[in-house]
Backbone as CSV, one residue per row, in Angstrom:
resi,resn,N_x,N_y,N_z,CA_x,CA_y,CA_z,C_x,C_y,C_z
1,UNK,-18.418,68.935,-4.452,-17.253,68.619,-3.642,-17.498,67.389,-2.777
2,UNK,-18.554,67.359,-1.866,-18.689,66.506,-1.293,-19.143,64.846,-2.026
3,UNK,-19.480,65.458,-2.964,-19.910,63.805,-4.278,-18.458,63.188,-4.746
4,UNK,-17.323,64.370,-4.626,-16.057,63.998,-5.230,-15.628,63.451,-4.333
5,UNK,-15.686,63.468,-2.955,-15.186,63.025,-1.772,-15.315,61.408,-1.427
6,UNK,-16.975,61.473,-1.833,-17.267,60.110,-1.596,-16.820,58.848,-2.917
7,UNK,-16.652,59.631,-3.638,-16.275,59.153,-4.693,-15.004,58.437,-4.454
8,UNK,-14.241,59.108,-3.770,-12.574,59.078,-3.991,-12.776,58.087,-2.479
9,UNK,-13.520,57.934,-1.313,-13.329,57.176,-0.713,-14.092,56.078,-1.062
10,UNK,-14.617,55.758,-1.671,-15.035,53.992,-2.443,-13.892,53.723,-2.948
11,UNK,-13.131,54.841,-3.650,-11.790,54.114,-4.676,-11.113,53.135,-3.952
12,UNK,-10.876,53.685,-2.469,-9.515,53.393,-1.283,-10.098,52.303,-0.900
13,UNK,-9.537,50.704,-1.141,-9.884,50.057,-0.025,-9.333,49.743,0.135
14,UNK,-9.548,49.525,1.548,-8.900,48.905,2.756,-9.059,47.116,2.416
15,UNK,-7.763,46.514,2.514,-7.484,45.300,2.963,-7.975,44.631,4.053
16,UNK,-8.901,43.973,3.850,-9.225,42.515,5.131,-8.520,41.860,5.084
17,UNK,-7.764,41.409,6.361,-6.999,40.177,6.503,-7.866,38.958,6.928
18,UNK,-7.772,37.758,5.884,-7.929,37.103,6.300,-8.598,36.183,7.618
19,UNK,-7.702,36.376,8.881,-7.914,36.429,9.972,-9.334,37.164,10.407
20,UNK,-9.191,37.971,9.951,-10.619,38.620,10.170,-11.805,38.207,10.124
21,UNK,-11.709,38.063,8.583,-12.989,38.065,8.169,-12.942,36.350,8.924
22,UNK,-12.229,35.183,8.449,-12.158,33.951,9.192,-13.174,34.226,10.904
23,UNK,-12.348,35.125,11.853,-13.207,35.440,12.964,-14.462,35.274,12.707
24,UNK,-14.937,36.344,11.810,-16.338,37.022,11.955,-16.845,35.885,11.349
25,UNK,-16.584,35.019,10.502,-17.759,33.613,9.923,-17.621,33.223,10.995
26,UNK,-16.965,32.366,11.665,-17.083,31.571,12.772,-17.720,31.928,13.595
27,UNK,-18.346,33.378,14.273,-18.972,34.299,15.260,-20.144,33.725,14.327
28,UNK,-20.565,33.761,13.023,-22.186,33.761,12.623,-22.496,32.305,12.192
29,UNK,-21.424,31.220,11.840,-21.921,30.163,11.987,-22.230,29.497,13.156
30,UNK,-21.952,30.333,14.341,-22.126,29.905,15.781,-23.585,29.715,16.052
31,UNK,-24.244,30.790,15.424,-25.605,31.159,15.986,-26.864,30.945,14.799
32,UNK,-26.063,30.822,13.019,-26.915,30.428,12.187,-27.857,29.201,12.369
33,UNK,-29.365,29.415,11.991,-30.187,28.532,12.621,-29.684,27.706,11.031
34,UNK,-29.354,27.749,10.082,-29.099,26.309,9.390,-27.965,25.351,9.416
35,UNK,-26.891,26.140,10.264,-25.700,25.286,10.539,-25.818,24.288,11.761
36,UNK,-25.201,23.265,11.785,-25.829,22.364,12.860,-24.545,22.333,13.718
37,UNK,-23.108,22.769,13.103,-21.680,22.642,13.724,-20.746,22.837,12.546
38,UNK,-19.756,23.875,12.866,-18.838,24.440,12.030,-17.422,24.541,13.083
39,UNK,-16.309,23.731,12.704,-14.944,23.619,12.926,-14.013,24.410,12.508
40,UNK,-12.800,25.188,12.894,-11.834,25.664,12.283,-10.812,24.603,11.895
41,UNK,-10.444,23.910,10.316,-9.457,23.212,10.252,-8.471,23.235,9.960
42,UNK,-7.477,23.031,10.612,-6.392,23.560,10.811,-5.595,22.689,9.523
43,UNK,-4.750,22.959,8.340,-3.774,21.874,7.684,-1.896,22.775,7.681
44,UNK,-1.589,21.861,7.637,-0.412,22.063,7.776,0.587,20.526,8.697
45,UNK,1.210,21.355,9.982,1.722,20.049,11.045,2.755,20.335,11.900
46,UNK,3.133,19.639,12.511,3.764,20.069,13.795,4.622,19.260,14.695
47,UNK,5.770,18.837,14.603,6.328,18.017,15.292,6.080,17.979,16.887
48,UNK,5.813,16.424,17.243,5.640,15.883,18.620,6.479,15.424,19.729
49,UNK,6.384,15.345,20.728,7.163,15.471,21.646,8.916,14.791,21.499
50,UNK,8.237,13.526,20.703,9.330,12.651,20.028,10.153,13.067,18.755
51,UNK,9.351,14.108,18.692,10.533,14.732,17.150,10.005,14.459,15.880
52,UNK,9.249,13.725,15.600,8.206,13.020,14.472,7.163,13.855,14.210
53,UNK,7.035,14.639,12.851,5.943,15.424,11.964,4.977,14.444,12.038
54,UNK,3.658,15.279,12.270,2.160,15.021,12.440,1.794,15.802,11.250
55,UNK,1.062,14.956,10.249,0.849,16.334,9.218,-0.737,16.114,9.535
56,UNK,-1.661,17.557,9.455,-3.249,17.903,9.959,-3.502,18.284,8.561
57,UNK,-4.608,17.681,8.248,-5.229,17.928,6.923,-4.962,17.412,5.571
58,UNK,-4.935,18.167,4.818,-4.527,18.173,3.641,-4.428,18.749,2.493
59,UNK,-3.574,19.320,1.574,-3.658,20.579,0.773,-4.583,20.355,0.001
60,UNK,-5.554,21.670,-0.143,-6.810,21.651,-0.274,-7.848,22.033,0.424
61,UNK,-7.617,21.325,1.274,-8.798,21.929,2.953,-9.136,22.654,2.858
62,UNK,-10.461,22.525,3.219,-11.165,24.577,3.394,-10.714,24.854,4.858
63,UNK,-11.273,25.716,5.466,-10.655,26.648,6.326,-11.696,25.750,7.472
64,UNK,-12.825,25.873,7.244,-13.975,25.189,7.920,-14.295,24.690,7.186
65,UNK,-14.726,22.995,8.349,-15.686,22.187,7.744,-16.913,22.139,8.808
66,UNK,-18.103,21.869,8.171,-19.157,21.196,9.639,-20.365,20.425,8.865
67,UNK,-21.122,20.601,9.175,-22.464,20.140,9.232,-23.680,21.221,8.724
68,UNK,-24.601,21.288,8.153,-26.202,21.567,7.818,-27.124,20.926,8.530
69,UNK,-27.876,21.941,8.880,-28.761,20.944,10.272,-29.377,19.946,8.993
70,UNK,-29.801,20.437,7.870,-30.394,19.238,7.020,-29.398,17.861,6.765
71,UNK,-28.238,17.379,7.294,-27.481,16.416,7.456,-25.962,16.977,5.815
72,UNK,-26.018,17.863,5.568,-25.168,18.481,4.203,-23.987,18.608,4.760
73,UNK,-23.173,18.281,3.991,-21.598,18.800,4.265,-21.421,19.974,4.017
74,UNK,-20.774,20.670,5.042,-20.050,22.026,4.978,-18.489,22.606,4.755
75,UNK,-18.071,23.072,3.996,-16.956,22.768,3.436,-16.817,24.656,3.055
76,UNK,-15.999,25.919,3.802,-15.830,27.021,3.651,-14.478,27.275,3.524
77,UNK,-13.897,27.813,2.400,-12.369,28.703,2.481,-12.738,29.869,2.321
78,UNK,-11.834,30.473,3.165,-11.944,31.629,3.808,-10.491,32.473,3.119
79,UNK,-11.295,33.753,3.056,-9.943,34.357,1.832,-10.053,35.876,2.263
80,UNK,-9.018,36.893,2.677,-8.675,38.139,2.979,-9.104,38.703,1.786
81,UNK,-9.166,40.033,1.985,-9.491,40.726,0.450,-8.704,40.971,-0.522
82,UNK,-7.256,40.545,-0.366,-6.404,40.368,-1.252,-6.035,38.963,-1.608
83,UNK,-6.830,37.963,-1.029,-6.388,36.173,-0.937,-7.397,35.797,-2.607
84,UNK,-6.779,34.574,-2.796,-6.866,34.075,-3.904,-6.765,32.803,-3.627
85,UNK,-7.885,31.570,-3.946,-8.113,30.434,-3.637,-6.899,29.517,-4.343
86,UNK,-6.402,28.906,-3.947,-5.550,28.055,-5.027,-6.498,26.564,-5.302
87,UNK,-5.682,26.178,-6.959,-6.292,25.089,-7.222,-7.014,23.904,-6.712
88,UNK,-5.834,23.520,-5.676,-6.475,22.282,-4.911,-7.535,23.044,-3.358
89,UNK,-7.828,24.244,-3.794,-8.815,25.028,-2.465,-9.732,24.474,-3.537
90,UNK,-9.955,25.235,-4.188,-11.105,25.241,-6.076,-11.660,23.933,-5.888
91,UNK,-10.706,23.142,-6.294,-11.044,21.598,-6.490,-11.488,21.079,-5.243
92,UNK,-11.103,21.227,-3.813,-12.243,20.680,-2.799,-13.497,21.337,-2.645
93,UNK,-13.646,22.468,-3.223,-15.086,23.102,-3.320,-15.919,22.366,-4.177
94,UNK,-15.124,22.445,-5.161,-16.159,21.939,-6.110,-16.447,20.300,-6.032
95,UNK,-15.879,19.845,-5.699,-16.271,18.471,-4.822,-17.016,18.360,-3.824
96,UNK,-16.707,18.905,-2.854,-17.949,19.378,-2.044,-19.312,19.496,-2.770
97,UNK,-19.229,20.525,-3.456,-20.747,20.988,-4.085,-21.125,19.625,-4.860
98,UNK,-20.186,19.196,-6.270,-20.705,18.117,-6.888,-21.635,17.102,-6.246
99,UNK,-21.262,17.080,-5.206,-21.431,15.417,-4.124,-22.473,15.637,-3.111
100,UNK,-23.259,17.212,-3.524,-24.103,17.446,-2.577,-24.109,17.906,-1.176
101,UNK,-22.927,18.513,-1.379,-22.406,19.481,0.031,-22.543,21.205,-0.060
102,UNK,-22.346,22.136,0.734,-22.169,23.252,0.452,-20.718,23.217,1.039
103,UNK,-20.518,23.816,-0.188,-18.733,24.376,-0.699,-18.919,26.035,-0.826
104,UNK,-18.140,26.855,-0.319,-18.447,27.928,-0.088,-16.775,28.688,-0.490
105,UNK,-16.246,29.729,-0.750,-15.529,30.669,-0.720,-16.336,31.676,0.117
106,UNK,-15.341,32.914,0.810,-15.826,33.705,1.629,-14.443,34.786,2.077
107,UNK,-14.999,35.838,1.129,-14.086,36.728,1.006,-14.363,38.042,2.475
108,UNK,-15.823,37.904,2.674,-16.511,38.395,3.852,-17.857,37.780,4.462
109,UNK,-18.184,38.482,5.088,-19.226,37.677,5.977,-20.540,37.632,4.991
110,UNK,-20.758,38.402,4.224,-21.963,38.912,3.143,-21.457,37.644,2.290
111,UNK,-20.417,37.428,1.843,-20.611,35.966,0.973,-20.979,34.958,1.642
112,UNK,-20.769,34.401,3.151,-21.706,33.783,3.385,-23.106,33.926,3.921
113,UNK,-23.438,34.771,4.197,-24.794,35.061,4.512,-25.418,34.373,2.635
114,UNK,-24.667,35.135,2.224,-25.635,34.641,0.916,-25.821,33.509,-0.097
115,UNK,-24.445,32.924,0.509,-23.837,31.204,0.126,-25.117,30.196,0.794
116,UNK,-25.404,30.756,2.054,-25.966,30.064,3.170,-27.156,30.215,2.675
117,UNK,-27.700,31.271,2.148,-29.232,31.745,1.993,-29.490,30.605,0.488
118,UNK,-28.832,30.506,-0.109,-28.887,30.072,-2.066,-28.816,28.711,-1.186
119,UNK,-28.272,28.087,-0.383,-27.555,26.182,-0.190,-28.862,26.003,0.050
């Protein structure tokens, strides 16, 4: 009974939002001794006082960008447990990585612990 129990609660999962898990990287790239500085980047935009769209970023953007204390580009999208990277997310990763950066997806904090550990 109790083996059936545990069984049936692995089945159930619970949804991470996004937001979340986003929090909790930013809490451990704060204090990781190989990150040298990690940003939240914001894309999208926002009209200014004058009425005129500011567009921030660009489609594609990871979620965070920063630094490797070894001088590496850092380049993380950040994805809820139901999120799904889109193409132009894909394609700045893998640019990132090509070019000698760490490009990361991060569905939870354990993908980067272990993104971070392999870069």
């Amino acid at each position: 009974m109790a083996q059936a129990a545990r069984r049936d609660a692995r089945a159930v999962a619970i949804p991470v939002r996004e937001k979340d898990v986003l929090s909790a990287v930013l809490e451990l790239l704060a204090v990781h001794p190989r990150v040298a500085f990690a940003y939240r980047q914001n894309v999208g935009g926002f009209y200014n006082a004058a009425g005129q769209y500011v567009a921030c970023g660009f489609a594609g953007c990871a979620d965070i960008i920063g630094m490797m204390k070894d001088g590496r580009y850092l380049a993380i999208e950040v994805k809820g447990s139901r999120g799904k990277a889109s193409e132009e997310q894909l394609a700045f990763i893998f640019k990132v990585r090509n070019n000698g950066g760490v490009g990361l997806i991060a569905y939870a904090v354990d993908d980067l612990v272990r993104g971070l550990q392999d870069a």
